[in-house]
C-alpha positions, 0 to 999 in steps of 0.5 A, spaced: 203 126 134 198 122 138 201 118 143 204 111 142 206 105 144 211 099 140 213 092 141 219 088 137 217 081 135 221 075 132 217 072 127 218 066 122 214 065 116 214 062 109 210 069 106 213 075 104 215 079 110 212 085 108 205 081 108 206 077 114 208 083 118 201 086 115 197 081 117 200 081 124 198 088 125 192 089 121 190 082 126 191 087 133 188 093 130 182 095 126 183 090 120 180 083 119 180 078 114 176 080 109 174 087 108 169 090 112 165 097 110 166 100 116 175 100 116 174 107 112 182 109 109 181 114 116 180 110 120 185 106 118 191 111 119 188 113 125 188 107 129 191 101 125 197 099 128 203 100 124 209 097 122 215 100 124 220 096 121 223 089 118 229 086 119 230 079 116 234 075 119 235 068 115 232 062 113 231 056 115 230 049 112 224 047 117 218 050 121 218 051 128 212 050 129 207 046 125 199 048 123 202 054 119 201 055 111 207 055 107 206 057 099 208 053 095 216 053 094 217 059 098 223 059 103 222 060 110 225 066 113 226 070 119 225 077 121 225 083 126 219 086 127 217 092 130 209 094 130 206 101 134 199 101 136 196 109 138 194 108 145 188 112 143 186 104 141 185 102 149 188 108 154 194 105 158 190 099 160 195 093 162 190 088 161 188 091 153 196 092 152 197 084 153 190 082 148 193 087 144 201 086 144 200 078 145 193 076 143 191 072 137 198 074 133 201 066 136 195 063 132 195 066 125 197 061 120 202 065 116 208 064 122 211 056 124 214 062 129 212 068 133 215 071 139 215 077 143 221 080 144 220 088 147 216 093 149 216 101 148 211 104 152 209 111 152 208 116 158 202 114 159 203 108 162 208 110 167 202 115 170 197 110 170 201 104 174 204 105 180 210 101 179 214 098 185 213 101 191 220 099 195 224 096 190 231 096 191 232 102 197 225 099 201 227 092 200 234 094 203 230 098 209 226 093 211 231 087 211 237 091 214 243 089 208 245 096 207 250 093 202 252 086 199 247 081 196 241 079 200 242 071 202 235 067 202 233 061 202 225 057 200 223 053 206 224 046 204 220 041 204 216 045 200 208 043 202 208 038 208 209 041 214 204 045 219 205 051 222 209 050 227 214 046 224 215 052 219 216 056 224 220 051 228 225 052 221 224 059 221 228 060 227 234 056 226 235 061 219 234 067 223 239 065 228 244 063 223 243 070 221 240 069 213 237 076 210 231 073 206 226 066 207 220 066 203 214 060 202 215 055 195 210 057 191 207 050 192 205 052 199 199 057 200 192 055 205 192 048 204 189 044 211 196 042 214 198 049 214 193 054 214 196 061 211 192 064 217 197 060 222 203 059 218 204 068 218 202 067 226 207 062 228 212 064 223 211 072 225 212 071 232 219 068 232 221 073 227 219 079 232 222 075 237 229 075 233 227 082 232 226 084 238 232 081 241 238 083 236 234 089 233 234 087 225 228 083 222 229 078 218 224 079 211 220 073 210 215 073 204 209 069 206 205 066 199 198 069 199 197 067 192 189 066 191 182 070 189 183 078 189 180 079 196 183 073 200 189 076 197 188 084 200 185 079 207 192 076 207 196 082 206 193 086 211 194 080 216 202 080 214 202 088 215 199 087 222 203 082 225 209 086 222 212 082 216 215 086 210 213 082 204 209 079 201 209 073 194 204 072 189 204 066 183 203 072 177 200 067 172 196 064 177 194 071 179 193 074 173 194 081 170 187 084 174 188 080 180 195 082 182 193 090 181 187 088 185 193 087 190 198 092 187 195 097 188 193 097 196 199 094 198 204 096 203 208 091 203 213 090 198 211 084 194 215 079 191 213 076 184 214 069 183 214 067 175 212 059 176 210 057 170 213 061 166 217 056 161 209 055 158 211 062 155 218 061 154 221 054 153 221 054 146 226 059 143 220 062 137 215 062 141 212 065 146 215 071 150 222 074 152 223 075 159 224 083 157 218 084 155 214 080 160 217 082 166 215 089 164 208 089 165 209 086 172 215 091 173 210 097 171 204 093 175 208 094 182 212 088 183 218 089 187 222 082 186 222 079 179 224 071 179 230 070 173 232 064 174 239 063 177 247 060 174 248 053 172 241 052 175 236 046 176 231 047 168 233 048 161 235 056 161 243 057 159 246 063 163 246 068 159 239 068 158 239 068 166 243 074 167 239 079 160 233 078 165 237 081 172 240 086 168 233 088 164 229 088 172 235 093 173 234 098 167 230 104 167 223 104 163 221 110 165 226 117 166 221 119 171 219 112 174 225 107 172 220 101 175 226 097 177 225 091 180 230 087 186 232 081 181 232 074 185 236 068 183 234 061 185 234 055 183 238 049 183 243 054 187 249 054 192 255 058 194 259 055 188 254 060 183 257 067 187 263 069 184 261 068 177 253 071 178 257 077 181 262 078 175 256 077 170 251 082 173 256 087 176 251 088 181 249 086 188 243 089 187 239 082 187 237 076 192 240 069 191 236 065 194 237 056 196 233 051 198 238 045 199 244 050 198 243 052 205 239 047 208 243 042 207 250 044 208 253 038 211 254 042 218 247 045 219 242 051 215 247 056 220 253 053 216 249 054 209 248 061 211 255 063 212 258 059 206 253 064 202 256 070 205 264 067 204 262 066 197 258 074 195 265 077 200 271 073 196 267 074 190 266 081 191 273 082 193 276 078 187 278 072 192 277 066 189 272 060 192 278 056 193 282 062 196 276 064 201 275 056 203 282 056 205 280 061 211 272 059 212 271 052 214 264 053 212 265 054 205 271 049 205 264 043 207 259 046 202 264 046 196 266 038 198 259 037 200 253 040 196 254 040 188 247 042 187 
């Protein structure tokens, strides 16, 4: 049997289940919405799409989305649906995967619902793909943690400081011993701060620290922009000595972050603003596993998830499916696991119940004002992070911990967001 590849859907529509899934992949395949001479029975069993499954779920008393057909007197339902696609439609090709799997399926009128849930994909991909080139190993290497968490943090504030004054920041956190900074996704190549100075300026004070303690704090420098400025901008990073780089995935696109991905090398940390278009409402759009695969596969190395009691709309629970899905396997042979980075809204109060929930210290928990604005300085933020992950991971509680660490004592009664 040909080679295929499968996506899992929750759907929601007023038409039987079995017409609407259907539609769906006839809509995604060789079928239109009339017959048309050429879509001979062959050709059908040989590149329609298939549906796989349907599971109903329930009804519902009013449609999430408006704009869809509703016969008249039927209920609404909900359902799992499982389409498959022969990979002889489009090769493994990304881009012609996401038009395939994600295309005009959220415009049909049959659904006040669609959201695509989980992929499947065949060998082939993972042969076609490089996948994370450093993940959790390289990252570890690069920034020296052997064990425990990396301890982050965003320059703040995010856009308004020139080169000098971010490099000026960058010491203070390289002196207070943090693991990771990385630039907002806000600050590119504007004027006030060239990208071109920012690297010059920050790299200079990082391989200074580096020189005089031996260990060479990881900054990721957003390089976000078209296709070739992205390769120059990387390549200046690579020759001052920096370890990694950040793209904005939906400013970049598919094409364009493999336009990087692939020459880079540099681990690159993939930043998801942007991602509550795709995501806020729950029968709509994508889940978090299906997404964060295509950029997984692509060559991201760190994968934002969002983080505990954070500043947006995600519950927890959502937060820590997606760090557990960059930390499963895709592939037996190319498991594409990626480094799971928790931000937003964080401070050293999230740490006990982010590392009981993953079970892992695989991750980055990056704070802006969780570090930056302790009452005592980023160096007392920085410390307060690292008491916070060691009374989590020795079953200590905050309070207990805080007893011993005047640190973390000042960042439980001073910083609560």
């Amino acid at each position: 049997m040909s080679e295929r590849f499968e996506a899992d859907y929750l759907i929601e529509t007023a038409w039987p289940l079995e017409d609407a899934a259907a539609s769906m992949a006839g809509e995604q395949s060789s079928g239109t919405f009339v017959s048309v001479p050429g879509e001979t029975p062959e050709l059908r069993a040989r590149s329609g799409a298939r549906v796989e499954r349907i599971e109903e779920l329930g009804e519902v008393d009013t449609p999430s989305l408006s704009g869809a057909s509703r016969p008249e007197g039927r209920a609404i339902r909900t359902a799992l649906v499982t389409l498959s696609w022969p990979v002889a439609n489009i090769g493994p090709s990304l881009p012609n995967l996401i038009a395939t799997v994600a295309g005009n399926l959220f415009e049909l009128a049959a659904f006040s619902g669609l959201r695509l849930m989980d992929l499947r994909l065949s060998e082939s991909f993972a042969q076609a793909y490089p996948g994370p080139r450093f993940g959790i190993a390289g990252t570890r290497r690069l920034s020296g943690v052997e064990e425990g968490p990396l301890i982050g943090t965003i320059i703040k504030p995010s856009v308004g400081m020139s080169a000098e004054d971010t490099a000026g920041m960058v010491d203070q956190l390289v002196r207070a011993g943090i693991d990771f900074i990385k630039d907002d996704e806000l600050q590119s190549d504007g004027p006030n701060c060239p990208f071109d100075d920012r690297v010059r300026a920050v790299m200079e004070v990082i391989n200074d620290h580096a020189e005089r303690t031996g260990r060479k704090v990881m900054f990721a420098f957003n390089l976000t922009g078209e296709i070739d400025q992205m390769r120059r901008r990387h390549d200046l990073v690579r020759d001052l000595g920096g370890s990694c780089v950040m793209v904005s995935l939906n400013s970049v696109g598919m094409s364009g972050f493999l336009g990087l991905s692939r020459n880079s090398e540099l681990p690159i940390h993939a930043h998801r603003n942007g991602w509550g278009v795709l995501s806020r409402h729950p029968s709509l759009g994508w889940a978090y596993a299906a997404w964060a695969k295509l950029w997984r596969l692509a060559g991201a190395d760190h994968m934002h998830v969002n983080g505990l009691a954070n500043k947006f709309c995600e519950a927890d629970e959502s937060v820590i499916a997606s760090a557990r899905d960059c930390l499963t396997p895709m592939f037996a042979e190319k498991p594409c696991i990626a480094v799971p980075v928790f931000s937003s809204g964080q401070t050293a109060r999230q740490a006990p119940d982010t590392y009981a929930a993953l079970g892992s210290t695989d991750l980055i928990h990056a704070a802006g004002g969780g570090i930056m604005a302790h009452p005592d300085g980023p160096a007392a933020g920085v410390a307060a992070f690292r008491e916070a992950w060691g009374a989590a991971m020795a079953g200590e509680t905050l309070a207990d911990r805080a007893r011993r660490s005047p640190e973390l004592a000042r960042a439980l009664g001073g910083v609560s967001k």
